[in-house]
Structure formats: structure tokens, C-alpha cells
Phi, psi and omega in degrees: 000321190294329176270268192359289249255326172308290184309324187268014129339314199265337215233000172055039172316323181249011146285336185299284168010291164258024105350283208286314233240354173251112167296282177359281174290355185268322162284320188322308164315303170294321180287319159321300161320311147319292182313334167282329173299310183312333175273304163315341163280277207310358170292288196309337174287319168319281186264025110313285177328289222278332174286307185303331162304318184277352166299306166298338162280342180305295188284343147312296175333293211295345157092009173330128179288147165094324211248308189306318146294331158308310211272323183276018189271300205292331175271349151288319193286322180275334206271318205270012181266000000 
């Protein structure tokens, strides 16, 4: 019993506890989490978003039949959006 009471000791057990048991800090915890994700999506949506354009302008460039003409309709269509 005496290593148990150690381990959860260790492990900040009763701190989790009233943690997981305060409504208060838990939403709080969640909105703060939000708020950092929305900027953090919309950074990563960026540059995602901007490496598949240039790929697709890569592969317009290269004159490929067929491929070529879709991908420069689709980087006109984002440049005028």
C-alpha cells in the first residue's frame, strides 16, 4: 500500500484529481486551447494550401499533355479567387 501511495505520489495524482474536478479550470483550459489551435490551423492551412500551388504551377510549367491544362485552369482559378 505504502509503494501505491508512492507511485501515485509521483505521478501527481491528486493533483490530476482537482484538476479533472474544478469546472471552472477545465473550461478555461479548453478555451485557451481553442484559441491557440485557430491560429495554428489557419498557419498550417496556409502553407499547405501554398506547397500544393506550387506544385501545381511546377507541373503546369512543365507542359505535360493533358495534366497541364487542368492545373493551369485550377492556378488561375486561385490566383483570381
Amino acid at each position: 500500500m505504502e509503494r501505491w501511495i508512492a507511485a501515485a505520489e509521483r505521478l501527481q495524482l491528486a493533483e490530476y484529481v482537482r484538476c479533472q474536478s474544478d469546472t471552472r479550470r477545465r473550461l478555461r483550459d479548453a478555451f485557451w486551447q481553442g484559441v491557440a489551435r485557430g491560429p495554428g490551423m489557419m498557419v498550417g492551412f496556409s502553407l499547405l494550401g501554398t506547397a500544393v500551388l506550387a506544385l501545381l504551377q511546377t507541373l503546369a510549367r512543365r507542359n505535360l499533355p493533358g495534366i497541364s491544362n487542368f492545373v493551369a485552369q485550377v492556378v488561375t482559378l486561385v490566383r483570381l479567387q
